[in-house]
C-alpha positions as a Markdown table, in Angstrom:
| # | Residue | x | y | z |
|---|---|---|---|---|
| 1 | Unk | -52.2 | -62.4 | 4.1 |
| 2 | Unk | -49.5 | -64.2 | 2.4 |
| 3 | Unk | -46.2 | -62.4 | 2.2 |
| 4 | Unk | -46.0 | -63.0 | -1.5 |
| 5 | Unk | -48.9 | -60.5 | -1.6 |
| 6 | Unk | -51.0 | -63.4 | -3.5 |
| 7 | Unk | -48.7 | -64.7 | -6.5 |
| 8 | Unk | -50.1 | -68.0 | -5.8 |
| 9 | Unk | -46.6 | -69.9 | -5.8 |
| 10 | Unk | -44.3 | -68.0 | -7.9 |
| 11 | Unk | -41.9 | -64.8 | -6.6 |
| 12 | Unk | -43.5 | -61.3 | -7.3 |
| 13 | Unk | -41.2 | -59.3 | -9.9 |
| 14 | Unk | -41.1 | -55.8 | -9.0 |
| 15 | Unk | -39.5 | -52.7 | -11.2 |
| 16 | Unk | -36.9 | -50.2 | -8.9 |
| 17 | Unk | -36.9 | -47.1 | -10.6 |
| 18 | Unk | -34.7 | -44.4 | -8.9 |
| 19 | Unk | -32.0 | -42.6 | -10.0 |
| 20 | Unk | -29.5 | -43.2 | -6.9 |
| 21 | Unk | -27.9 | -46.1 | -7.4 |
| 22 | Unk | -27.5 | -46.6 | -3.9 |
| 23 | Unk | -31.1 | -45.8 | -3.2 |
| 24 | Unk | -32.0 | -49.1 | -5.3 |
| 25 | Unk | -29.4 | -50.9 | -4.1 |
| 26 | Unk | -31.3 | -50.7 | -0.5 |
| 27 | Unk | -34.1 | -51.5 | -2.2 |
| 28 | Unk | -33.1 | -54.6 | -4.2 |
| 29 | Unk | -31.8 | -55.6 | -0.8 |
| 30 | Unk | -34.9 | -55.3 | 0.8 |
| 31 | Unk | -37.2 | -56.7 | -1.8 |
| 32 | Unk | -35.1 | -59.6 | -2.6 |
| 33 | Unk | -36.2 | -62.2 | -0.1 |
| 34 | Unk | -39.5 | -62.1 | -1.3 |
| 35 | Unk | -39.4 | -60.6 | -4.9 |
| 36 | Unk | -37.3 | -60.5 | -8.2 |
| 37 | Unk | -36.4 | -56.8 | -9.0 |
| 38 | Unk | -35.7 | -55.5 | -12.1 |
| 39 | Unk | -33.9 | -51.9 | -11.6 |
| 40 | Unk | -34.2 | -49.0 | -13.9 |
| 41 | Unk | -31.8 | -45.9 | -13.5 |
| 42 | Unk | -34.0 | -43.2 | -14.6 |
| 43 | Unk | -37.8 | -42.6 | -16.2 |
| 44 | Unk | -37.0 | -43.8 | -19.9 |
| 45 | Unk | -35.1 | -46.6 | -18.3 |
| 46 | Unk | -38.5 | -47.7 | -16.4 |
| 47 | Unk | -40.5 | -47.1 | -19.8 |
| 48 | Unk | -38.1 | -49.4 | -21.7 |
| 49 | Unk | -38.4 | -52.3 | -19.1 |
| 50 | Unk | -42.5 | -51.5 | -19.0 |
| 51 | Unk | -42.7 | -51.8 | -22.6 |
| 52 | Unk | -40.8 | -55.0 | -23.2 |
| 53 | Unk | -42.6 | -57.2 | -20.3 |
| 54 | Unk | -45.7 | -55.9 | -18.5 |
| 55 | Unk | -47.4 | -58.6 | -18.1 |
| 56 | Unk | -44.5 | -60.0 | -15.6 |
| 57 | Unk | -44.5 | -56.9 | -13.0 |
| 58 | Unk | -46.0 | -57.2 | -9.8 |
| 59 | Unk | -45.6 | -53.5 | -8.6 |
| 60 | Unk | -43.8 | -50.4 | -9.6 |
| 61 | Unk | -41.7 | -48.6 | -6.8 |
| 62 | Unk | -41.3 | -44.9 | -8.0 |
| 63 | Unk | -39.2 | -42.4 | -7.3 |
| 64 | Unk | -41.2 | -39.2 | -8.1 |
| 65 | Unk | -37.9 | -36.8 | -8.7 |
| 66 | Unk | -35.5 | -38.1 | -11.6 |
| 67 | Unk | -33.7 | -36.0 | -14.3 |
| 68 | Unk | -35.1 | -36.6 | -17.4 |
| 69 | Unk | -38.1 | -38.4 | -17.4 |
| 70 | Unk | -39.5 | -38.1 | -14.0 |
| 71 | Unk | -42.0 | -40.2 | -12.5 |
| 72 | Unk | -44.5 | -38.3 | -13.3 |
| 73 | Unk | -43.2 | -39.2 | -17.1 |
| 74 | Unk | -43.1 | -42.5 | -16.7 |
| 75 | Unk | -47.0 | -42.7 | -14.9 |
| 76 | Unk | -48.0 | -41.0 | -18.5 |
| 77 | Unk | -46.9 | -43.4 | -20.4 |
| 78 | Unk | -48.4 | -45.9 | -18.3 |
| 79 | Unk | -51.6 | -44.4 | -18.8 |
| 80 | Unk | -51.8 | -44.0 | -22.5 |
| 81 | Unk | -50.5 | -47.8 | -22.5 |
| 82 | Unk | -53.4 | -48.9 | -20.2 |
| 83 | Unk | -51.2 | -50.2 | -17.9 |
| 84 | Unk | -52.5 | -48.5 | -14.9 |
| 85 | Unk | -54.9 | -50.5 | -14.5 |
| 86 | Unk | -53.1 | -53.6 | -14.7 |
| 87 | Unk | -49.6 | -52.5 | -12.2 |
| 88 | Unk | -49.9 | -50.9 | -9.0 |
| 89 | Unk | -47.6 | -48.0 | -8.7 |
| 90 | Unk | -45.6 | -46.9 | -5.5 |
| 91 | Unk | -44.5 | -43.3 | -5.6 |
| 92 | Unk | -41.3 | -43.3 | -3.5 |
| 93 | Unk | -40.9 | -39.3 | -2.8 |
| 94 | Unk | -39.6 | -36.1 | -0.8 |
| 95 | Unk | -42.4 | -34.3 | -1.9 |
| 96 | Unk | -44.0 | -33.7 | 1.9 |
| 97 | Unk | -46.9 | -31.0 | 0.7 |
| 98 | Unk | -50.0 | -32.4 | 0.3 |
| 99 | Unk | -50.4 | -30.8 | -2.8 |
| 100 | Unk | -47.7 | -32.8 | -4.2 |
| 101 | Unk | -49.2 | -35.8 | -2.7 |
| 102 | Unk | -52.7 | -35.2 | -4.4 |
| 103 | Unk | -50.6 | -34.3 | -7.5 |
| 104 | Unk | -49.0 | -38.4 | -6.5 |
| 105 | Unk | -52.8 | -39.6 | -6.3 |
| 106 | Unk | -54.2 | -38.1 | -9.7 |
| 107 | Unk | -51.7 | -38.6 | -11.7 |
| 108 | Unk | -52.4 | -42.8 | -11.0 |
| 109 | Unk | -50.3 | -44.2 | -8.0 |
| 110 | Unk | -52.1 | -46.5 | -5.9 |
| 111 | Unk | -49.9 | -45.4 | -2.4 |
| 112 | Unk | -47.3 | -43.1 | -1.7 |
| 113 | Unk | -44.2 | -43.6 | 0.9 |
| 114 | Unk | -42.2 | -40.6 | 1.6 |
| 115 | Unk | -38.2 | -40.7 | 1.6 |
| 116 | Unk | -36.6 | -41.8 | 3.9 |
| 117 | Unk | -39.3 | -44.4 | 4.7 |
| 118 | Unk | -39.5 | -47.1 | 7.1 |
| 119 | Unk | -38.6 | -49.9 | 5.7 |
| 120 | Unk | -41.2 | -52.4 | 8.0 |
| 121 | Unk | -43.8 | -49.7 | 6.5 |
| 122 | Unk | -43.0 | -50.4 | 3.1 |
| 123 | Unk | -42.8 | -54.3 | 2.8 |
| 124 | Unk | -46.0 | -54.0 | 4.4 |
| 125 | Unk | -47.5 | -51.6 | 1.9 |
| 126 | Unk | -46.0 | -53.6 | -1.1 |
| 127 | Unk | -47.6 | -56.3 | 0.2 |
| 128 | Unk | -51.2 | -54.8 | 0.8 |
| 129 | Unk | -50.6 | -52.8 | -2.5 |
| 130 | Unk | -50.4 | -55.6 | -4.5 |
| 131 | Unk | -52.7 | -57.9 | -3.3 |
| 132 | Unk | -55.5 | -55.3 | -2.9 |
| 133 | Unk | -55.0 | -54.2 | -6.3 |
| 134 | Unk | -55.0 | -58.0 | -7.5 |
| 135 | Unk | -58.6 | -58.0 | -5.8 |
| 136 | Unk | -59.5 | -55.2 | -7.6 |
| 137 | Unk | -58.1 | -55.9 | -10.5 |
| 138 | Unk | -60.5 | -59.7 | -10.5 |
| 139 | Unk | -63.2 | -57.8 | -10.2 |
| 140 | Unk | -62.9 | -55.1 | -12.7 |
| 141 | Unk | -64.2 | -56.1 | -16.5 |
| 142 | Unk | -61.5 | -56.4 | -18.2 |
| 143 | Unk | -61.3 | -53.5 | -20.8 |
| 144 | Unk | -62.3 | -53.8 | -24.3 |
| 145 | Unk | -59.5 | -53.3 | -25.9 |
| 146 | Unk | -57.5 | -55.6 | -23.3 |
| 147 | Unk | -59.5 | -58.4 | -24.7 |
| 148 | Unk | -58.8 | -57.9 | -28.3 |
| 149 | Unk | -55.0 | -57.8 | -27.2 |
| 150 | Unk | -55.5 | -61.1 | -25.5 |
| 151 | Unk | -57.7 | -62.2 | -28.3 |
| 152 | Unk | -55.0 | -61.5 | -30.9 |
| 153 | Unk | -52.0 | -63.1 | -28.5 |
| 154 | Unk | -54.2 | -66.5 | -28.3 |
| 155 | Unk | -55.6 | -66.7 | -32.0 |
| 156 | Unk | -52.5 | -65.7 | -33.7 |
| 157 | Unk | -50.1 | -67.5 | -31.2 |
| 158 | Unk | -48.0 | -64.3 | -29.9 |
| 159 | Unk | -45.9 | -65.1 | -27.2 |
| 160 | Unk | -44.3 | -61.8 | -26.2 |
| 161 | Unk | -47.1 | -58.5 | -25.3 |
| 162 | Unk | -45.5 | -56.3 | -28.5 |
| 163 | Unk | -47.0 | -58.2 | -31.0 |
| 164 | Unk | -50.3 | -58.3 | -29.5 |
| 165 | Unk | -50.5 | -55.0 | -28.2 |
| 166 | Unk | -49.2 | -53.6 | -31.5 |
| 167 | Unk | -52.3 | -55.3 | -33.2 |
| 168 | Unk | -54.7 | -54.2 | -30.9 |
| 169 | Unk | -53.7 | -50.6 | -30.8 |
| 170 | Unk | -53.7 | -51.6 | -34.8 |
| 171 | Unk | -57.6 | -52.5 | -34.3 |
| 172 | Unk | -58.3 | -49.3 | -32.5 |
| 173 | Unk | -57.0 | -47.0 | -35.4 |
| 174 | Unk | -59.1 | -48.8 | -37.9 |
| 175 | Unk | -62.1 | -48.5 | -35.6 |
| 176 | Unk | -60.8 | -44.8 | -35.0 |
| 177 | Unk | -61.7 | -44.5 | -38.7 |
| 178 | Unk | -64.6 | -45.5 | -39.7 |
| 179 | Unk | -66.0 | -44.0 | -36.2 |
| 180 | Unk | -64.8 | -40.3 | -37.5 |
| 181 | Unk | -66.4 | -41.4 | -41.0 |
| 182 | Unk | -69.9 | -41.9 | -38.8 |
| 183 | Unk | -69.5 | -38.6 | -37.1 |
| 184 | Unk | -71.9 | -36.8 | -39.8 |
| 185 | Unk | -74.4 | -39.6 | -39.7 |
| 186 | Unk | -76.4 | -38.9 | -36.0 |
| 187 | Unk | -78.1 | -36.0 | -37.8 |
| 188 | Unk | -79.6 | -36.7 | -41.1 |
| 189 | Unk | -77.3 | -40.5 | -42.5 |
| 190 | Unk | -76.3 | -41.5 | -45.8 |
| 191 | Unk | -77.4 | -44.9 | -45.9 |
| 192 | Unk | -75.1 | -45.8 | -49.0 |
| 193 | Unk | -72.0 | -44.6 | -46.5 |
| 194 | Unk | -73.2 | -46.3 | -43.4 |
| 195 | Unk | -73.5 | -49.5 | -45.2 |
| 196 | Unk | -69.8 | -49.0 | -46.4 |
| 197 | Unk | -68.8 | -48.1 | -42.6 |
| 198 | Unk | -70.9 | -50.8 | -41.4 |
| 199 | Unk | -68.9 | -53.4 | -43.8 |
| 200 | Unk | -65.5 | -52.4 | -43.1 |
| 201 | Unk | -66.3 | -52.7 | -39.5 |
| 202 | Unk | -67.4 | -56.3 | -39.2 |
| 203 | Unk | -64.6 | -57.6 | -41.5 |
| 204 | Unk | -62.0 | -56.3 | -38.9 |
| 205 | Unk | -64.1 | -56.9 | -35.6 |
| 206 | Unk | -64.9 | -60.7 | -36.5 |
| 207 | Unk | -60.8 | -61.2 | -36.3 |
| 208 | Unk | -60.0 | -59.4 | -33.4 |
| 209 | Unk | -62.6 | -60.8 | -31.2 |
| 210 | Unk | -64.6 | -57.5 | -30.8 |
| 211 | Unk | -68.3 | -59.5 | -30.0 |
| 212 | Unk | -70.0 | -56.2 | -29.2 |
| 213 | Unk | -69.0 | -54.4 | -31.9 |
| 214 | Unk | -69.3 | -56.9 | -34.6 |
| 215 | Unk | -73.1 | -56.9 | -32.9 |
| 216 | Unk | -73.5 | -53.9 | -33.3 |
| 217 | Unk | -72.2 | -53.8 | -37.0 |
| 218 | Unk | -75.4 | -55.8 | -37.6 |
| 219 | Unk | -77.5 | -53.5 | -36.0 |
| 220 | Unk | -76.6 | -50.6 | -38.2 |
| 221 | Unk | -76.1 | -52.5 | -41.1 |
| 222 | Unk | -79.9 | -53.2 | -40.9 |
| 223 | Unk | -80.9 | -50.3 | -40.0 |
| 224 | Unk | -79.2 | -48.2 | -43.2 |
| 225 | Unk | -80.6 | -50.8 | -45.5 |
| 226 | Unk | -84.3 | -50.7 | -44.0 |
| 227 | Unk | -83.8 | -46.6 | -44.6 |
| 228 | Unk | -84.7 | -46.0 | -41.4 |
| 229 | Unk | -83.2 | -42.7 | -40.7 |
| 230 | Unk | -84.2 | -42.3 | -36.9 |
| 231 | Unk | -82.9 | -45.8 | -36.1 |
| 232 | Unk | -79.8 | -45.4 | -38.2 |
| 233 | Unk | -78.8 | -42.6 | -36.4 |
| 234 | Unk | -79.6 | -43.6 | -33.2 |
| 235 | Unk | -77.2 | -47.0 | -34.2 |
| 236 | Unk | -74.6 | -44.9 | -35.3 |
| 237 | Unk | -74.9 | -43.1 | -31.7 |
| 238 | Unk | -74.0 | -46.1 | -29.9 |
| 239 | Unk | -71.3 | -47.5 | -32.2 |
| 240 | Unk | -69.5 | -43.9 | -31.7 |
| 241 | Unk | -70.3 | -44.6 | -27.9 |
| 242 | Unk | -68.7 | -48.0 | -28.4 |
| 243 | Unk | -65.9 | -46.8 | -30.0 |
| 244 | Unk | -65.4 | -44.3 | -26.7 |
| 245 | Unk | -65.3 | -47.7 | -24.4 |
| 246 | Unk | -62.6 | -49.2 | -26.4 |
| 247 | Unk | -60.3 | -46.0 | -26.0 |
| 248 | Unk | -60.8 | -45.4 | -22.6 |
């Protein structure tokens, strides 16, 4: 395995967020012959460096214990961003119980080294982290709502992941809408309403990139105008399923 855990001929840049300076200066020491770090003094440090360029971490190092925002903070906000699935997190802890480990696990790290770690130990789990979660992470589909992010960045020429994510969590809201105004319609549909849902739909999903659901626009579309309560229903079933995908 290649000690640039797979970056395919550019440096790894990894995020060192601790709240001992000196802890991170071992780190950055560490790290530096084979990675770019980026350091962050405490949780809402981390968030601000996570926000302003994911796509150019290769790992997260994470001390678990930090005033303020703790780790476990920051590993929400990674989560309602989506970006667990797209960085491997680190925890770097104390915590020696293996409740608190499990705690580590669930709430989305991909390994855990305890303090004060081996240092051999943890070059080589950087380096097994992040190329088993690149394999992973080739195989996984991406998500739906990752595409329309990177369908928004090419068609609309967005260089920085703000922009792009901003529209695509701007996509999800609209969708968000017209799903909760298709709740009442499993049962017994309006047709009249579901044609007005069904409309509002494809004129947003054709410009995001959304394929499936713009598909499936048509699908209940024809159903509401053929008055086919059963099959209207049953549509709006799967778009509200759809719509489920997209936020998960």
């Amino acid at each position: 395995m290649s000690g640039k855990a797979g970056e395919a001929g550019r440096r790894g840049r990894i995020l060192v967020a601790d709240d001992v300076e000196f802890a991170r200066g071992i780190l950055k020491m560490l790290l530096r012959r084979e990675y770019d770090v980026v350091e962050a003094a405490d949780g809402r440090a981390a968030i601000d460096v996570l926000k302003a360029e994911p796509d150019s971490l290769s790992c997260v190092l994470l001390d678990i214990k930090m005033p303020g925002v703790d780790g476990y903070g920051v590993l929400d906000f990674m989560r309602g961003a989506g970006l667990l699935d797209r960085i491997p997190v680190i925890a770097l802890t104390s915590i020696s119980d293996p409740e608190g480990h499990i705690r580590c696990y669930e709430s989305g790290v991909i390994d855990l080294v305890e303090k004060p770690y081996d240092e051999g130990l943890l070059m080589y789990k950087i380096r097994w982290d992040i190329e088993r979660f690149r394999r992973l992470a080739d195989r996984r589909p991406p998500s739906p709502l990752r595409a329309v992010e990177e369908h928004c960045r090419r068609a609309f020429g967005l260089g920085g992941g703000d922009e792009a994510r901003g529209m695509a969590e701007s996509f999800l809201r609209s969708f968000g809408e017209c799903a909760q105004r298709l709740k009442d319609q499993v049962e017994t549909p309006d047709f009249a309403l579901v044609r007005d849902v069904s409309h509002d739909l494809r004129g947003f999903a054709a410009n995001s990139g959304a394929d499936d659901l713009a598909d499936m626009t048509v699908v209940l579309s024809a159903c509401a105008k053929a008055g086919d309560a059963g099959a209207t229903a049953a549509a709006a079933r799967r778009l509200l399923a759809l719509y489920d995908a997209y936020r998960a």
